[in-house]
C-alpha positions as CSV (number, residue, x, y, z in Angstrom):
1,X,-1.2,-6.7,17.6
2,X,2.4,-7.8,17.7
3,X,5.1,-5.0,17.3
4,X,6.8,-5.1,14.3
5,X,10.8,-5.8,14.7
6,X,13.1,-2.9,13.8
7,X,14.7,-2.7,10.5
8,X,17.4,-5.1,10.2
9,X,20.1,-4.0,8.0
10,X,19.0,-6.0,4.7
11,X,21.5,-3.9,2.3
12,X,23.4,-7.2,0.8
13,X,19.4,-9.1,0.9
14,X,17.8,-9.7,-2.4
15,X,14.6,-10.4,-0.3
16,X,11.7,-7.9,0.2
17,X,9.5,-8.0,3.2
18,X,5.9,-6.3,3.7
19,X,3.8,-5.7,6.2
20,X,-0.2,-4.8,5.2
21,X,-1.2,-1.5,7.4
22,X,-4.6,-1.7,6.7
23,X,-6.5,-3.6,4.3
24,X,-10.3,-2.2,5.0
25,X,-12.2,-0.3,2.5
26,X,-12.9,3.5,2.2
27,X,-14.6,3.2,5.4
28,X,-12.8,1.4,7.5
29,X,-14.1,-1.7,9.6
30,X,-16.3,-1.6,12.2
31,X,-18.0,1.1,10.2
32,X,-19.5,4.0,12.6
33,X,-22.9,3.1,13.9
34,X,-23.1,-0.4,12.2
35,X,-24.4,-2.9,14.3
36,X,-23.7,-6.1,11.9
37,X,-21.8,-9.3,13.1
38,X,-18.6,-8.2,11.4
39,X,-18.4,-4.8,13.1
40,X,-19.5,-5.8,16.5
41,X,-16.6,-8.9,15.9
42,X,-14.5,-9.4,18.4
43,X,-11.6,-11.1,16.0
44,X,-9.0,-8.5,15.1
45,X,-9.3,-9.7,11.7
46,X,-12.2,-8.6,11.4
47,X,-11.3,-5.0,12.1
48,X,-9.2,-3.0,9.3
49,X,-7.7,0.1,9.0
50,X,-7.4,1.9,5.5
51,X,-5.3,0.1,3.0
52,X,-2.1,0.6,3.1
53,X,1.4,-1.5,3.3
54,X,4.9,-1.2,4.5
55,X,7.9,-2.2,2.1
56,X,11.2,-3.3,3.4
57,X,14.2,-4.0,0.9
58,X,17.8,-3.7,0.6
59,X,18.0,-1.9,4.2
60,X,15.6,0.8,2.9
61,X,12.0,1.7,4.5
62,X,8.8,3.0,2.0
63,X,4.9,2.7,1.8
64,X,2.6,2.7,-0.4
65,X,-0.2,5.2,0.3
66,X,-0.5,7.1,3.8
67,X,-4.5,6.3,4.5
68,X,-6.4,8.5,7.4
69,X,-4.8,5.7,9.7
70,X,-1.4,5.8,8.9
71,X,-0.4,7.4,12.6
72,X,-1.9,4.5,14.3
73,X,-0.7,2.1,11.3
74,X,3.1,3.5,12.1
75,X,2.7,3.3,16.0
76,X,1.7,-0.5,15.9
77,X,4.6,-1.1,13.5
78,X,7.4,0.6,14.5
79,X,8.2,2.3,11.9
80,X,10.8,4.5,12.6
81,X,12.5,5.3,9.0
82,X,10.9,6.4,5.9
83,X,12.5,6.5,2.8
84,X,9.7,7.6,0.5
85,X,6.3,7.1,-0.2
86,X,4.5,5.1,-3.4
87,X,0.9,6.7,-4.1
88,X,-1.6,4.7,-6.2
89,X,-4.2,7.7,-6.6
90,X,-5.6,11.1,-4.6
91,X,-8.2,9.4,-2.9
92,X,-9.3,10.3,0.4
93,X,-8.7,6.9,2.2
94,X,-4.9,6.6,0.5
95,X,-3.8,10.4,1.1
96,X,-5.3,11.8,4.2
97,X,-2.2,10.4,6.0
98,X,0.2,12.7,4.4
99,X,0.8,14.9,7.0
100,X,1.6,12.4,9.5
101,X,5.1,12.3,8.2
102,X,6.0,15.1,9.4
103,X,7.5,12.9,12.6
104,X,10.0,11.4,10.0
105,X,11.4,15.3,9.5
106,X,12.1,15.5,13.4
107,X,16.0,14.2,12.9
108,X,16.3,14.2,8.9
109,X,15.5,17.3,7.2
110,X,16.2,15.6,3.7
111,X,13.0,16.0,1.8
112,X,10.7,12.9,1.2
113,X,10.3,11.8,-2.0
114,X,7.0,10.5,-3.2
115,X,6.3,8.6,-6.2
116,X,3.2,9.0,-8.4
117,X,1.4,9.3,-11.6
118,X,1.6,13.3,-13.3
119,X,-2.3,13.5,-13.0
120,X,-2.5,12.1,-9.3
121,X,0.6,15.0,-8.7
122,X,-1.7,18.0,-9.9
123,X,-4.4,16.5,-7.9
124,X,-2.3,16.2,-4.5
125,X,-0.9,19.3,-5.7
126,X,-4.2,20.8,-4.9
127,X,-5.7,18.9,-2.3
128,X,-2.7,19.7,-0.2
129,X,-1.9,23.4,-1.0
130,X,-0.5,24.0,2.4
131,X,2.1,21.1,1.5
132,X,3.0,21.9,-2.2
133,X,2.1,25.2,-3.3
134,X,1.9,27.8,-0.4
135,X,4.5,26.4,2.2
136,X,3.1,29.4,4.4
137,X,2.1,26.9,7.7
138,X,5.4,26.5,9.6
139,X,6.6,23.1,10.1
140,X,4.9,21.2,6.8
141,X,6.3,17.7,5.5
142,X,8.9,18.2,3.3
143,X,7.3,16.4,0.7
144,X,9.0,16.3,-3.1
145,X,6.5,15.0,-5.4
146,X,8.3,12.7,-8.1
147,X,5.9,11.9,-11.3
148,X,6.6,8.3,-13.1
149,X,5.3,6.9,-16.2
150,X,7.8,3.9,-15.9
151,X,10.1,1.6,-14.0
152,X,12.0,3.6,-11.5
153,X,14.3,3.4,-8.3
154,X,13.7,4.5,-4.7
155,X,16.6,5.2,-2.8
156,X,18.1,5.8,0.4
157,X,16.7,9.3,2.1
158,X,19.4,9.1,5.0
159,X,22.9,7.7,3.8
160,X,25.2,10.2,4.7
161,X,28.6,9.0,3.0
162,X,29.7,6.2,0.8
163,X,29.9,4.0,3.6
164,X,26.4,4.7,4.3
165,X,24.9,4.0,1.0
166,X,22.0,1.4,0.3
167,X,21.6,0.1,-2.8
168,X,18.2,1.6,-4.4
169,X,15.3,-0.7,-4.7
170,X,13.9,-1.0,-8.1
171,X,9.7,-0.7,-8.8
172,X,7.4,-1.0,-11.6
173,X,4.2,0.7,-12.2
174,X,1.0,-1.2,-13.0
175,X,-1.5,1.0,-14.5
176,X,-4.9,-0.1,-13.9
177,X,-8.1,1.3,-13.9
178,X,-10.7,2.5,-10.8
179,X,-13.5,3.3,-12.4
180,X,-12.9,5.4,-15.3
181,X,-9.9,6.3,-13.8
182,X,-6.0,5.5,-14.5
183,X,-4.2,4.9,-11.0
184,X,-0.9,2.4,-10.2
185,X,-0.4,-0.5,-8.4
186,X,3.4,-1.7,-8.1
187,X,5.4,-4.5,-8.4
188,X,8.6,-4.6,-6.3
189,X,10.5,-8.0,-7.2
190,X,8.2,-11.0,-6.8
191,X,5.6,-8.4,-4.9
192,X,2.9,-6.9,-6.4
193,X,-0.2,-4.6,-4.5
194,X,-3.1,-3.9,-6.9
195,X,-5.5,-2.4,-4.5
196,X,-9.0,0.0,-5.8
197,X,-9.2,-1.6,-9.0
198,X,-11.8,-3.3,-11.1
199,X,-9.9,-3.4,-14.6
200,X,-6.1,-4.4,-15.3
201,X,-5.2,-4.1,-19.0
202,X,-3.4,-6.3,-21.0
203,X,-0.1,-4.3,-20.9
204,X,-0.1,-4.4,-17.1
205,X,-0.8,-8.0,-17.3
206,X,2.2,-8.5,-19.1
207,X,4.4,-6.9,-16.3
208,X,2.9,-9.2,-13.4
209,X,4.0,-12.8,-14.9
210,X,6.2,-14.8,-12.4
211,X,4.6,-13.7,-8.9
212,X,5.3,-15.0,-6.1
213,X,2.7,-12.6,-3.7
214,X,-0.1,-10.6,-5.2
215,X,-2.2,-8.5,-2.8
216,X,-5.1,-7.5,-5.3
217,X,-8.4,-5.3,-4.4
218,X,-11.6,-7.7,-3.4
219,X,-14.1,-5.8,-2.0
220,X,-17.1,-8.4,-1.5
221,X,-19.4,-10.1,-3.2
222,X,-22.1,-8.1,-5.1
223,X,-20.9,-5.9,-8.5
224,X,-19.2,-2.6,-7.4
225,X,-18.6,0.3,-10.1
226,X,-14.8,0.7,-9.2
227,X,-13.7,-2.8,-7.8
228,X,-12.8,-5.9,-8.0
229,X,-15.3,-8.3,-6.0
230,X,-14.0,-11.1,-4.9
231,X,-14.8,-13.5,-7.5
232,X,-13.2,-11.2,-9.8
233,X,-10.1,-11.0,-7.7
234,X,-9.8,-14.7,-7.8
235,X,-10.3,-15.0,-11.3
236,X,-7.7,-13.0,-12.3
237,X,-5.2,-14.5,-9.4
238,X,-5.6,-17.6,-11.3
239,X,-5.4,-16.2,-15.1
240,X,-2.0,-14.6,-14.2
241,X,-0.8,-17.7,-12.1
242,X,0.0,-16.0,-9.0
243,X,1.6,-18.4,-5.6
244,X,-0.3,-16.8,-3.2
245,X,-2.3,-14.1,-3.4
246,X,-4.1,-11.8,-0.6
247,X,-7.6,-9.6,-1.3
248,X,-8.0,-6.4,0.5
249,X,-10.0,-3.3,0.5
250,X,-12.3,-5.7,2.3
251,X,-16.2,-4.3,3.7
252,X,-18.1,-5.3,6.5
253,X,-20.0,-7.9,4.7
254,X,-17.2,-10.1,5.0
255,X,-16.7,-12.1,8.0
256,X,-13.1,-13.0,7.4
257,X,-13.3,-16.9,9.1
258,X,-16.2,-17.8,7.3
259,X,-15.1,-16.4,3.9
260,X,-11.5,-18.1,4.3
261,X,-12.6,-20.9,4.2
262,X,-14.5,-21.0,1.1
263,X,-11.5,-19.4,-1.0
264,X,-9.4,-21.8,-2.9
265,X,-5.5,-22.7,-2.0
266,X,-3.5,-20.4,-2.9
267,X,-5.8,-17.6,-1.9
268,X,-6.6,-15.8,1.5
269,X,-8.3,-12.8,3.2
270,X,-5.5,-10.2,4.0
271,X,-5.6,-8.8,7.5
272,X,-4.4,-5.9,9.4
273,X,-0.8,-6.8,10.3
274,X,-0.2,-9.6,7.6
275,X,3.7,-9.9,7.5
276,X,5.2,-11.9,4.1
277,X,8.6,-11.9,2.1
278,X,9.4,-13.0,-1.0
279,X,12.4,-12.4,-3.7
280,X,13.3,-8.9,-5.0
């Protein structure tokens, strides 16, 4: 997989870039002790880490979500700067990453912020005790949880005067539902990534008009409980009018050739590595 170029300096840009980290489901791709043609594939788009994706705007570094992956995730990158961190919801596959950041504390003691939802907070909150609450295991992230229930700004975690100073890059929350459960996507400019999902109200709908890139949650083909399948995915791509849109969270029934090519323009498989910009 191709190293991902340093930062550039993109402060005066009104153009965000992002990279996908991983765009495999709960499980990962091969899955452990499958023997099927997708996990025994050898096209590297056919094997995907845990969803997650790298931002890049206005000379300032985030993700959203820090799966079980994200050390390898940030080692193929090259991710050396880390502004804060977006979480959609506590699940295992987006949060198990969490204290891999500690790296990003080596030379920058500022505390991280992450973004979230107030529920997803108290859940973190106690899922990660060492982290939040007890702060008795030496050398923990310096984490600062940051609860949202609207538009909001992330900023620069390592200006140091006014002539260091990057101007804050400004996101919106898209509540959706996983199940029975409330969780965020995010739309940053003409970006949005709607990953574990399998219901987008009306209200939400509203905030995604004018796309230019959607990365949206298509598991596979068959009904799931908490997901979009990929017919669904595309259906909804084309209600809201979207450019181009990408489906993730992918399983290993989907052989990523032979699917693409039965999607229609305008709509791809996403892949480990998957590089776009578009406006902010």
């Amino acid at each position: 997989m191709q190293i991902a170029e340093p930062l550039a300096d993109s402060s005066n840009s009104e153009t965000v870039e992002v990279e996908l980290l991983g765009t495999g489901t709960s499980t990962g791709v091969p899955v452990i002790g499958c023997r099927c043609a997708v996990c025994r594939s050898d096209n590297p788009r056919n094997k995907r880490l845990r969803c997650s994706a790298w931002v890049k705007a206005h000379g300032l570094s985030f993700v959203i979500d820090t799966s079980p992956d994200f050390r390898q995730q940030a080692l193929r990158s090259g991710i050396d700067r880390l502004d804060a961190i977006l979480y959609t919801h506590h699940h295992f596959d987006h949060v198990a990453g969490l204290d891999d950041t500690r790296p990003f504390f080596f030379d920058n003691p500022n505390p991280l912020p992450c973004y979230l939802r107030a529920d997803t907070a108290e859940l973190m909150k106690e899922k990660f005790k060492y982290v939040f609450r007890d702060r008795t295991y030496p050398g923990v992230p310096e984490l600062e949880l940051r609860t949202i229930d609207g538009p909001f700004e992330v900023g620069s975690r390592y200006a140091r005067s006014t002539d260091d100073e990057f101007r804050p890059v400004p996101v919106i929350p898209i509540e959706m539902y996983h199940g029975s459960v409330s969780i965020n996507g995010y739309r940053i400019g003409g970006f949005a990534y709607l990953t574990d999902t399998n219901g987008i109200p009306e209200s939400s709908v509203d905030k995604l008009q004018g796309l230019e890139v959607l990365v949206i949650d298509g598991l596979r083909h068959g009904k799931h409980p908490t997901h979009f399948t990929i017919e669904e995915a595309v259906e909804f791509s084309s209600r809201i009018g979207v450019k181009q849109t990408y489906l993730t969270h992918i399983t290993h029934t989907v052989e990523h050739e032979s699917e693409s090519a039965k999607l229609p323009e305008g709509v791809a498989l996403a892949y480990d590595g998957l590089r776009f910009g578009c406006e902010l």
